[in-house]
C-alpha positions as CSV (number, residue, x, y, z in Angstrom):
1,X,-52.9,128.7,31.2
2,X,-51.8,129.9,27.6
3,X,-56.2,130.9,27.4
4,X,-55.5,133.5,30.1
5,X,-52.3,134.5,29.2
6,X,-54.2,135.3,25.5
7,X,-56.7,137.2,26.9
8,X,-54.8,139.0,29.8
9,X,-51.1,139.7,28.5
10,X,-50.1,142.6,31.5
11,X,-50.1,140.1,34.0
12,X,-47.0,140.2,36.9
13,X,-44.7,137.3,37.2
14,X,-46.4,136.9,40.8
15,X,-50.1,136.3,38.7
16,X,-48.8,134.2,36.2
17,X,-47.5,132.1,39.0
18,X,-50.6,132.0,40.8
19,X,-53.0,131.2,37.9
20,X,-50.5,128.7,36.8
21,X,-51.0,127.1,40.2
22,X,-54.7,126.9,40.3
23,X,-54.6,123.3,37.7
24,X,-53.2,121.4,40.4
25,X,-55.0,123.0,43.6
26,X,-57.9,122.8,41.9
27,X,-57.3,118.8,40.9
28,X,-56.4,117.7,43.8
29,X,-59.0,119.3,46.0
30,X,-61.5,118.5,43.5
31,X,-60.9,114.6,43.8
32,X,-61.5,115.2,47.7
33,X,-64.6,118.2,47.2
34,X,-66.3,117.8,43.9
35,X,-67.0,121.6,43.3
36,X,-66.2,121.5,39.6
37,X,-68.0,118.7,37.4
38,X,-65.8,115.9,36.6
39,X,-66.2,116.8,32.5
40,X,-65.0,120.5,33.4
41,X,-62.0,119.9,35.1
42,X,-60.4,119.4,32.2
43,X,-61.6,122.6,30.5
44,X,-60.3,124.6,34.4
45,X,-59.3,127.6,32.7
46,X,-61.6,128.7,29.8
47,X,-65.0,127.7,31.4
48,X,-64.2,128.7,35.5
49,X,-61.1,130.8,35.0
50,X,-61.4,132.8,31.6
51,X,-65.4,132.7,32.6
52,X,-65.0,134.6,36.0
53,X,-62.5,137.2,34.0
54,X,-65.5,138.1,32.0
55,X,-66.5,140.1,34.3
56,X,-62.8,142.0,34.6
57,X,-63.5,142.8,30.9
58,X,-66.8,145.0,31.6
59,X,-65.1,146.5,35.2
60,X,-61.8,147.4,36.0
61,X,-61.9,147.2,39.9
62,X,-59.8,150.3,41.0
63,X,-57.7,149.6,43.8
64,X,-59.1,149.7,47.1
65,X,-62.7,148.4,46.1
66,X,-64.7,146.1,48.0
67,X,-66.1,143.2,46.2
68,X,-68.9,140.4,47.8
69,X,-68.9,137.0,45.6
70,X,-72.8,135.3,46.6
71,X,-72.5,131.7,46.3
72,X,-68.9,131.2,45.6
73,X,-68.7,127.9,45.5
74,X,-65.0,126.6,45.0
75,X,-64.1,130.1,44.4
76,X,-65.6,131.5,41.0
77,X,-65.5,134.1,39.8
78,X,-64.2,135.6,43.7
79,X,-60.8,133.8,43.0
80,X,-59.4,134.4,39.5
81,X,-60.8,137.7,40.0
82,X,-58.5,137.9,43.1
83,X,-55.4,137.3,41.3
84,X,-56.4,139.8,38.7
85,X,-57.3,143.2,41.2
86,X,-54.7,142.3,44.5
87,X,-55.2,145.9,45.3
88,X,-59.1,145.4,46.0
89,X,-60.6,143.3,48.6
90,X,-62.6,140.2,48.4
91,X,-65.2,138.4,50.7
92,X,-66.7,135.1,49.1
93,X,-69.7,133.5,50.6
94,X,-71.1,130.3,49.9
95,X,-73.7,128.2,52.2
96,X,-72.2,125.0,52.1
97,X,-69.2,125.1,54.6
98,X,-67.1,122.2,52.2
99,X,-66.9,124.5,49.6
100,X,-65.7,127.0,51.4
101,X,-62.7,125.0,52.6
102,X,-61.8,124.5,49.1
103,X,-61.5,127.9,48.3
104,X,-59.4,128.5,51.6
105,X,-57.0,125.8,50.5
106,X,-56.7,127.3,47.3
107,X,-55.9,130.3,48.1
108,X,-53.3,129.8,51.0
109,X,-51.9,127.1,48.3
110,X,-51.6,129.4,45.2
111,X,-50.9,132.5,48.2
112,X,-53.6,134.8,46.8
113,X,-53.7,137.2,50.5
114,X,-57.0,139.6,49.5
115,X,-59.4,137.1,49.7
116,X,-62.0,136.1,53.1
117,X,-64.0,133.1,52.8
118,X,-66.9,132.5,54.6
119,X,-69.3,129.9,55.3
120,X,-73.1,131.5,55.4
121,X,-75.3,133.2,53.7
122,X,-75.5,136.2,52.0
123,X,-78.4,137.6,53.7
124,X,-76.5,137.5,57.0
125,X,-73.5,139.9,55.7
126,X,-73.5,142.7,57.8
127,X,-70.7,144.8,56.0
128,X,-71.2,146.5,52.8
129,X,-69.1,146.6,49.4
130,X,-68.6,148.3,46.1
131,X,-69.9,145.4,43.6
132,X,-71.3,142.1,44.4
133,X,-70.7,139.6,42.0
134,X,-71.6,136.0,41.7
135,X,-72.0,132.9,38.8
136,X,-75.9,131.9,38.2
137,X,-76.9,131.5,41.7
138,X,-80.2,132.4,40.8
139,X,-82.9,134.5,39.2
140,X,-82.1,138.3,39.1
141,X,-85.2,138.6,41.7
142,X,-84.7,137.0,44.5
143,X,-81.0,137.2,44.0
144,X,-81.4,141.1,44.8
145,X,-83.8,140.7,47.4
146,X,-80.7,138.9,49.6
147,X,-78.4,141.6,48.8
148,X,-80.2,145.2,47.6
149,X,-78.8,146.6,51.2
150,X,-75.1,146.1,51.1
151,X,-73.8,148.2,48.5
152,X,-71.7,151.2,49.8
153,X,-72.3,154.7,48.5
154,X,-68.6,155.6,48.2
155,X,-68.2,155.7,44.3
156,X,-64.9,155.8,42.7
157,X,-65.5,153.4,40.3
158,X,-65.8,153.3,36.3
159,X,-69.1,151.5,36.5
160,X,-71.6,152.7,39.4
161,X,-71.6,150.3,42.4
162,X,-73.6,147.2,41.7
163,X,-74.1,144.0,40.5
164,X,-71.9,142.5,38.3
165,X,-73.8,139.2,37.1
166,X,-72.5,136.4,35.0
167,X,-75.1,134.3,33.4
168,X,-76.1,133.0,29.9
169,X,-79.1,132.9,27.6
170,X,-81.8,134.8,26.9
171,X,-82.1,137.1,30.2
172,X,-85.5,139.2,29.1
173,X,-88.4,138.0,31.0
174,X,-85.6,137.8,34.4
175,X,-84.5,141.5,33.9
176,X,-88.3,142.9,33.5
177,X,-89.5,140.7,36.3
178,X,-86.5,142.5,38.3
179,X,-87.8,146.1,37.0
180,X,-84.2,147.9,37.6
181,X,-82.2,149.1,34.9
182,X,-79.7,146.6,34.1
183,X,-77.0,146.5,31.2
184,X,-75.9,143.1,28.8
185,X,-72.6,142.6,28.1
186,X,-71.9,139.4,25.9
187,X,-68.7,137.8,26.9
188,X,-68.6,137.3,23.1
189,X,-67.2,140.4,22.3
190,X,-64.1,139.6,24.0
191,X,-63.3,135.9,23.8
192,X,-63.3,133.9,20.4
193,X,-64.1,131.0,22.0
194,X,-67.2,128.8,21.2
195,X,-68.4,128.4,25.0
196,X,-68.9,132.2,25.2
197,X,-71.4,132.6,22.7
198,X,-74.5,133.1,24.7
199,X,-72.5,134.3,27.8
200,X,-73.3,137.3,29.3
201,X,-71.9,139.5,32.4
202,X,-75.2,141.8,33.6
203,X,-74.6,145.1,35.5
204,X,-77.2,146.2,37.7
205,X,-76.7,149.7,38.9
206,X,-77.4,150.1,42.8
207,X,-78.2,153.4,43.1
């Protein structure tokens, strides 16, 4: 908890609570779900929790925004992202139903009340959002193919409505074969620690 706390020192009594809560959830529900590796579990906060709040370090969400999370899994980075922006909105999508569950159960547990979880797919959303973010789901390609129409035009934002990609390494040959501008960020710049070092958060501009 003391890594978010380092990185994130405004936070409310109400989000210090909540983060502080997530250890547990996360434990228990993971010994029922595995949708954290067992090796991870240990290191919750800086590779799931501090990793998801990458992305809170390129964007500011303003309040109001709409945000899609593709592929959620047990919640990152939709959840700790969540806690961080209650005054935006949250939908996280995953295609395995068990996963979802887990990120249900988390949130009612920890009481985080801007967040919908649904089992499907992301090419089956019918609404539209502000940013759609999501946690190495896939290449940059086929990832926008799923989700290139459900950005909303409304712009209010610092950064124009788009992607907001969290993925490591070197992301070259994926952003050419996407052939849309698209902006590196390496998470680098704002954590010390040695499992940021080829982290990155990509924006991809929708419009």
């Amino acid at each position: 908890m003391q890594i978010i706390q380092k990185y994130f020192k405004d936070l409310s009594p109400e989000q210090i609570r909540q983060f502080a809560a997530l250890k547990d959830l996360y434990t228990e529900w993971n010994d029922k779900i595995n949708v954290v590796s067992r090796k991870d579990i240990d290191q919750l906060y800086e590779r799931h929790i501090l990793h998801s709040l990458g992305i809170a370090k390129v964007m500011s969400f303003k309040p109001g925004t709409r945000i899609l999370d593709v592929g959620t899994g047990g919640g990152f980075p939709g959840v700790p992202l969540a806690i961080l922006f209650p005054d935006c909105n949250f939908h996280l999508i995953d295609s395995i139903g068990k996963k979802i569950k887990v990120v249900e159960e988390v949130c009612a547990g920890a009481g985080i009340k801007n967040v919908t979880a649904t089992h499907g797919r992301a090419e089956d959303v019918k609404d539209t959002y502000h940013f759609i973010v999501s946690r190495a789901v896939t290449r940059f390609k086929p990832f926008w193919s799923w989700i290139n129409k459900k950005f909303n035009a409304e712009q209010f934002n610092d950064l124009n409505n788009g992607v907001l990609y969290l993925k490591g390494g070197d992301l070259a040959e994926e952003i050419q074969e996407l052939n849309r501008p698209a902006y590196e960020y390496d998470l680098n710049m704002f954590f010390e620690e040695e499992f940021f070092d080829t982290k990155k958060v990509v924006h991809v501009p929708a419009f």
